[in-house]
C-alpha positions, 0 to 999 in steps of 0.5 A: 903618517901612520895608517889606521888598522882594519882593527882600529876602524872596527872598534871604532865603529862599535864604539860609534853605535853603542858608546864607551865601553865596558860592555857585555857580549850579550846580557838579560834585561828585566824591564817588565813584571819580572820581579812581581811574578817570581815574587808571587810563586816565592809566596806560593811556595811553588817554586819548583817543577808544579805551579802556574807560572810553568803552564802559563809559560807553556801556554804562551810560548806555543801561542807565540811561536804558532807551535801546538804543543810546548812542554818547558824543560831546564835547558836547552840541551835536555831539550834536545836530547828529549826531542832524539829519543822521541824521534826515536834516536837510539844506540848505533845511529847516525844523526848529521848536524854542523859543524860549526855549532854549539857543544851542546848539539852533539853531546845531546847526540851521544846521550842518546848513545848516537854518533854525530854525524858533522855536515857542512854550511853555507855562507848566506844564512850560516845553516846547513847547505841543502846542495852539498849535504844532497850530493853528500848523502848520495855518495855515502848513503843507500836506502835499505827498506825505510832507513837509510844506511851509511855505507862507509861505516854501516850505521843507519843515518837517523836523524837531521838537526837543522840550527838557526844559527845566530837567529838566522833561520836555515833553508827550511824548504830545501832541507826539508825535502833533502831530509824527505828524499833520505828518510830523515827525521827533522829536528829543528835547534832553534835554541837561538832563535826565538822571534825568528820565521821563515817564510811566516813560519816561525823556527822550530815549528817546521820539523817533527818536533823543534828545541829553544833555550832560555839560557842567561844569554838569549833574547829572552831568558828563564834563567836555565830554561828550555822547551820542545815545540811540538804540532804531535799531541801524541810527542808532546804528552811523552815529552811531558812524561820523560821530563817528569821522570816517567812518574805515573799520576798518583796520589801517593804511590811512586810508579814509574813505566819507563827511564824518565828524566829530571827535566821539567822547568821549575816554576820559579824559571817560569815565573821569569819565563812569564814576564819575558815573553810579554818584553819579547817585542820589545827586545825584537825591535831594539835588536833589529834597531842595533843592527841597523845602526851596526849595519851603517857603521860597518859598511863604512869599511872595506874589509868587513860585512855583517850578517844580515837576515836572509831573504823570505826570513826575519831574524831576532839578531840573536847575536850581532855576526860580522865577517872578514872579506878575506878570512884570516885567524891572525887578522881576526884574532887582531880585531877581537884583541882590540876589540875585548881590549877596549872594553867591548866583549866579543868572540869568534865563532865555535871551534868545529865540533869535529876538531874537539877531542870528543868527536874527533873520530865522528864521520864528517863530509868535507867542510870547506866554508865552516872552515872559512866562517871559522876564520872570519867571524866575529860576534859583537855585543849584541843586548837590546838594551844598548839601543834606546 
């Protein structure tokens, strides 16, 4: 009798939760006023960065996430960038993120004419871990004045990028105080996590300013989208500025104070932005349904665990993690073969950004479970729409 494979039993559990497929890995559901908004700012003609629905969308976003201010961009990646350069991120600079991370993080970084700094993470909620970049930041840096110094290549490590990885929120109380203890400004990627809080704290309220993404595939969608989340009115306004090409207000005259960017969200994204929001807890509590029903499935098999919200925390299951007990690439490689093969999308984790030819040469501290996490993790489908 032929045994059944650890592929075999995982595919079949999907195919338990969420029925035959094909299904997508993670696709947008417009369920709400979606149509009617965008076709209201059609007929206003204000498709582009001026209009109402960009402002409300602004309004409710900050309401929603507790945030002060929230200026709304086109991506989360011009997002991220804005929020470096009103921390004051320049040329010659440092910036320490995870490896185990999106692109778009460290691109943002050298936009800035900055250089990536990659770090570790731990296992529990696949942020940063506090404990090892502290005794990092111990060997490898000096305090000179207000900055902090790299020793080993002399630069100044500026800034701390804390992301939620997955929706999960980071240890944002100890990361806090390692960024306190080094003279760290803390920039929060919470480009997947909208709906996700830590300790009641909603991400990307914690740091001096955060970034979110409302790109096609996150819980909510504007199309192409982003915003910074900022409690500084003073950040909030530049933030503004930057993203309106630095164009002084004026009837007719074309005044421009300093190297601004294209980045504000059109209307027409907003208008979509609008009517997503109202859905969101809606799609929070579907999500949260699915992994439930994948957590049952999935613990049925020995071999293979999901990643759950950490403690103190609630996370939005942005996207559906589960991991190999014992890592392996070729075991894991098995699973998403079988996986995509039965009509089920899913992927790995990202390749380590200090693995990419970019960043090949960028400083990195030894990361041993980035490694790890490498090998063993899985993303499953995840839409709300496949619960009812």
């Amino acid at each position: 009798m032929t045994s059944i494979t650890l592929p075999d039993l995982v595919t079949q559990a999907v195919q338990n939760v969420i029925g035959h497929g094909p299904i997508k890995l993670h696709e947008p559901t417009f369920d709400g006023n979606e149509a009617q908004y965008v076709q209201d700012c059609i007929e206003s003609t204000y498709v582009s960065s001026v209009g109402k629905y960009v402002d409300q969308f602004e309004i409710e976003l900050a309401k929603y996430t507790g945030a002060k201010y929230a200026v709304s961009l086109v991506n989360g990646t011009s997002a991220l960038h804005l929020a470096l350069k009103l921390a004051g991120v320049k040329a010659g600079d440092e910036v320490l993120l995870q490896a185990f991370n999106f692109i778009a993080s460290a691109n943002a970084i050298t936009y800035c004419g900055a250089t990536p700094h990659f770090v570790d993470i731990e296992s529990e909620n696949l942020g940063i871990d506090p404990y090892k970049l502290q005794n990092y930041l111990s060997e490898i840096s000096k305090k000179t004045g207000e900055l902090t110094e790299n020793v080993v290549t002399g630069r100044c490590i500026k800034a701390l990028v804390v992301m939620h990885t997955f929706g999960h929120p980071s240890k944002m109380d100890e990361l806090t105080e390692v960024a306190k203890k080094f003279n760290l400004i803390l920039i929060e990627d919470a480009a997947e996590s909208i709906g996700s809080y830590y300790d009641k704290k909603h991400t990307g309220t914690m740091g001096l300013l955060g970034t979110m993404s409302f790109n096609g595939n996150k819980t909510i969608t504007t199309g192409g989208g982003g915003a910074v989340l900022t409690n500084n009115l003073g950040l909030a306004k530049h933030a503004k500025h930057l993203s309106t090409t630095a164009k002084i207000s004026h009837k007719w005259a074309f005044i421009h104070d300093e190297i601004g960017y294209n980045y504000r969200m059109p209307n027409i994204n907003a208008a979509l932005g609008c009517a997503q929001l109202e859905q969101l807890p809606n799609k929070l509590e579907k999500k949260k349904k699915l992994f439930d029903k994948y957590k049952i499935e999935l613990s049925k098999i020995k071999g293979v665990s999901i990643i759950e919200e950490p403690k103190n925390c609630k996370s939005n299951y942005w996207l559906q993690a589960l991991t190999l007990d014992t890592p392996s690439l070729s075991m894991r490689d098995n699973i998403l073969e079988n996986l995509n093969a039965a009509g089920y999308m899913s992927r790995p984790g990202w390749d380590l950004l200090n693995s990419l030819d970019p960043f090949i040469e960028s400083p990195s501290m030894s990361l041993e479970t980035s490694n790890l996490l490498f090998q063993s993790l899985i993303n499953i489908p995840s839409s709300p729409n496949l619960v009812t």
